[in-house]
LUMKE-511394 format. One record per residue (C-alpha): residue in three letters; chain; y, x, z. Coordinates in steps of 0.5 Angstrom, whole numbers, plus 500, padded with zeros to 3 digits. Each point is the difference from the previous one (the first is absolute). Layout:
aa/ch/Y/X/Z
ALA/A/Y/X/Z
...
***
This chain:
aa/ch/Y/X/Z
UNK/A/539/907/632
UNK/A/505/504/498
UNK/A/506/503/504
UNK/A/507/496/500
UNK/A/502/506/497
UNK/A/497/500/494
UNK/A/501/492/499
UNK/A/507/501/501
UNK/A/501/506/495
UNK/A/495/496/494
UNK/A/504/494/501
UNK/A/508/503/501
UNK/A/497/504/493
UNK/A/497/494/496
UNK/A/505/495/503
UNK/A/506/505/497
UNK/A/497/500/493
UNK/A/498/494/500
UNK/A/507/496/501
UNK/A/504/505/497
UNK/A/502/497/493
UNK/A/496/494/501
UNK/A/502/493/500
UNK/A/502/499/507
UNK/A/505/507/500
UNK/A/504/497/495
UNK/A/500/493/503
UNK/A/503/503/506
UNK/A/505/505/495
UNK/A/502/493/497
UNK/A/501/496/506
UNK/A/505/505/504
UNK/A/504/501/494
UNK/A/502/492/501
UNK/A/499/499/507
UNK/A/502/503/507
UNK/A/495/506/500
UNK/A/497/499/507
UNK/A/498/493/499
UNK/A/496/503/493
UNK/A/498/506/504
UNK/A/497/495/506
UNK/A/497/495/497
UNK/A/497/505/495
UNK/A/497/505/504
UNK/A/497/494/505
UNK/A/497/497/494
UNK/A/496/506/499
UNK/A/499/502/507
UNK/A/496/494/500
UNK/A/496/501/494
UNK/A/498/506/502
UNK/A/497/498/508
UNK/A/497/494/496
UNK/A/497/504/496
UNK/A/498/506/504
UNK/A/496/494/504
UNK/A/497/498/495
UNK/A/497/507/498
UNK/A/498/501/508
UNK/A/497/494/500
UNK/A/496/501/493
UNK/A/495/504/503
UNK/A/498/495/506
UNK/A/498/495/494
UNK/A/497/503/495
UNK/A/496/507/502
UNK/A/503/506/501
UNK/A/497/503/493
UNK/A/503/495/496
UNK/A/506/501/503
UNK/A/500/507/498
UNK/A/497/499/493
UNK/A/506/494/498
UNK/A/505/506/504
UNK/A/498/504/495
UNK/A/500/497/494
UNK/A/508/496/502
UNK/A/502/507/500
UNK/A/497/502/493
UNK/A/502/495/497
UNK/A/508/500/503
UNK/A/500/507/497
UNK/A/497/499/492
UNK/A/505/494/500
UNK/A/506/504/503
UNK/A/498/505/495
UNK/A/499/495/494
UNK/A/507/497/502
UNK/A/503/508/500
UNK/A/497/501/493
UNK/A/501/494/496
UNK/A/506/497/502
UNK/A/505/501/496
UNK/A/507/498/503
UNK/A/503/504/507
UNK/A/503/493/502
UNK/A/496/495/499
UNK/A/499/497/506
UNK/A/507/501/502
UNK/A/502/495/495
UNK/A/494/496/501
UNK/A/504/499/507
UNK/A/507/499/499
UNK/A/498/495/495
UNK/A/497/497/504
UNK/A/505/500/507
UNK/A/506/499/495
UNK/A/496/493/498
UNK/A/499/498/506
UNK/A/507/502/503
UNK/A/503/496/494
UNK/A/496/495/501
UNK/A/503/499/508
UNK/A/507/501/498
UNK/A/501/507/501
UNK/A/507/499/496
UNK/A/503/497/507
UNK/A/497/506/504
UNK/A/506/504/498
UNK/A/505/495/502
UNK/A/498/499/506
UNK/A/498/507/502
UNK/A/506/499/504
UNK/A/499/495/504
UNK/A/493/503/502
UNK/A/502/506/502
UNK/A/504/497/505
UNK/A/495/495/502
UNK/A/495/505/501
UNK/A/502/504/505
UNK/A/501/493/505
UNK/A/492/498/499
UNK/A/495/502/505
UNK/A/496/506/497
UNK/A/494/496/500
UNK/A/503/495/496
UNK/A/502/506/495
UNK/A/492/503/500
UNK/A/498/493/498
UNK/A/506/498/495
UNK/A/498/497/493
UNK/A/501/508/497
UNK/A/494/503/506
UNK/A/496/494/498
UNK/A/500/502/492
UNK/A/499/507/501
UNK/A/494/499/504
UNK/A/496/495/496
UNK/A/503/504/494
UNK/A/496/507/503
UNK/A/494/496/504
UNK/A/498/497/494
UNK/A/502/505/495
UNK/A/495/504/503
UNK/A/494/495/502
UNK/A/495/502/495
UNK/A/503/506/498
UNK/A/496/507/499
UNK/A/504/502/506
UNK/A/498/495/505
UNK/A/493/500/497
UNK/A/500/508/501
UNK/A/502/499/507
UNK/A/494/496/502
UNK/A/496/505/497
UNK/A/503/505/504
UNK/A/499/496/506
UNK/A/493/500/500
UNK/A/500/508/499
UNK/A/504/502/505
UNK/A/504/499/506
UNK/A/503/493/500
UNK/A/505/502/504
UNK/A/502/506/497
UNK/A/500/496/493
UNK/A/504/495/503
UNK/A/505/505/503
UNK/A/500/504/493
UNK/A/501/494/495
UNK/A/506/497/505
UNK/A/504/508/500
UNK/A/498/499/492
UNK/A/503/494/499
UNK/A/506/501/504
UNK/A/502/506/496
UNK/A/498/497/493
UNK/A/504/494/503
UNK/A/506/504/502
UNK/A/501/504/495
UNK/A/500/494/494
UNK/A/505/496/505
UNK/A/505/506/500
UNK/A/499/503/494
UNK/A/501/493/496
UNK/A/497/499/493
UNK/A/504/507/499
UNK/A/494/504/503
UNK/A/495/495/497
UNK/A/502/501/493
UNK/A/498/508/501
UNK/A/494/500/502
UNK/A/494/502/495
UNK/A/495/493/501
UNK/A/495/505/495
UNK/A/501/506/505
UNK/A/498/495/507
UNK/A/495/497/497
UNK/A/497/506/497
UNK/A/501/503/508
UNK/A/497/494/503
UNK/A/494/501/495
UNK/A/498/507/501
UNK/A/501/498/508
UNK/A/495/494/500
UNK/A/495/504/496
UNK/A/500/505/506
UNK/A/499/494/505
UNK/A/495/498/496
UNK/A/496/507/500
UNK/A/502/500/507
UNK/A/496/494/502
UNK/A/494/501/495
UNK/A/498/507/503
UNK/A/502/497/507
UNK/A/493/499/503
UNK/A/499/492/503
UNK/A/500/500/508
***
């Protein structure tokens, strides 16, 4: 097994290039223009903490359920897999903004469905009441609970999540987990305070063609790696 340095350093990587421009980000982006930021914030970044112990456990535990050799075999082909995808997404999509207008679309819908016309009328009165609740109430309000199930089921199934479980069962479990919750924490942060302003200037072709090139250098990586 790896060193916890190596897993972390793989992990922060993959998980910033991964997150940065995908569907998530621009999720979070969106939330904190509508909503008090260190809910969006909290509720975010502990969805995706989640998501990335689970999938950290699951990718430890692969190699204890099938043999170490398949493990590494599937590994190998996640990775090259995830880089011709993310290359193919960088060279034939056509629009820079695509999915961010894909999620705005889709929050505005869901925050017009909910009677977000009322929200600025009683903007007000919340804020006085916010500030009377206990904390723990506050983690766990509708707007907490509404990041997190946004982020945690955005990212079920995602590349992101699939590549997680994969690097777990190549390298150090803590490491990655460590690596992807700092990863996390920084793609998370950076969308909340910089708003859909940030969001709108990032080159969706430019992080998947990085994501791309760096799957496929861990995808060389594990297949040149001699199996234990």
């Amino acid at each position: 097994m790896s060193s916890v340095v190596q897993g972390f350093t793989k992990s922060l990587a993959m998980t910033v290039l991964s997150e940065i421009g995908d569907k998530t980000f621009f999720a979070a982006a969106i939330l904190a223009m509508r909503y008090p930021r260190r809910l969006v914030l909290s509720g975010c970044l502990s969805a995706l903490i989640v998501m990335t112990i689970l999938s950290a456990l699951v990718g430890w535990a692969a190699p204890n359920l099938i043999s170490r050799k398949w493990a590494h075999h599937i590994t190998t082909l996640l990775f090259f897999g995830f880089g011709l995808w993310s290359l193919k997404d960088a060279i034939f999509e056509e629009g820079e903004s695509e999915e961010l207008a894909e999620v705005e679309a889709k929050l505005d819908a869901d925050y017009k469905a909910n009677g977000g016309s009322t929200k600025d009328s009683s903007k007000v009165n919340d804020d006085l009441k916010k500030h009377k609740r206990p904390l723990f109430t506050q983690f766990f309000s509708p707007i907490f609970l509404k990041a997190f199930s946004i982020n945690f089921f955005g990212e079920w199934g995602d590349k992101s999540q699939l590549a997680t479980i994969g690097l777990a069962a190549e390298e150090n479990p803590f490491g990655v987990v460590l690596g992807g919750i700092v990863g996390q924490a920084f793609c998370t942060a950076a969308a909340v305070v910089g708003g859909k302003s940030l969001a709108s200037q990032i080159s969706e072709k430019m992080i998947a063609l990085s994501g791309g090139i760096l799957f496929i250098v861990f995808g060389i990586q594990s297949f040149l790696t001699p199996i234990e």
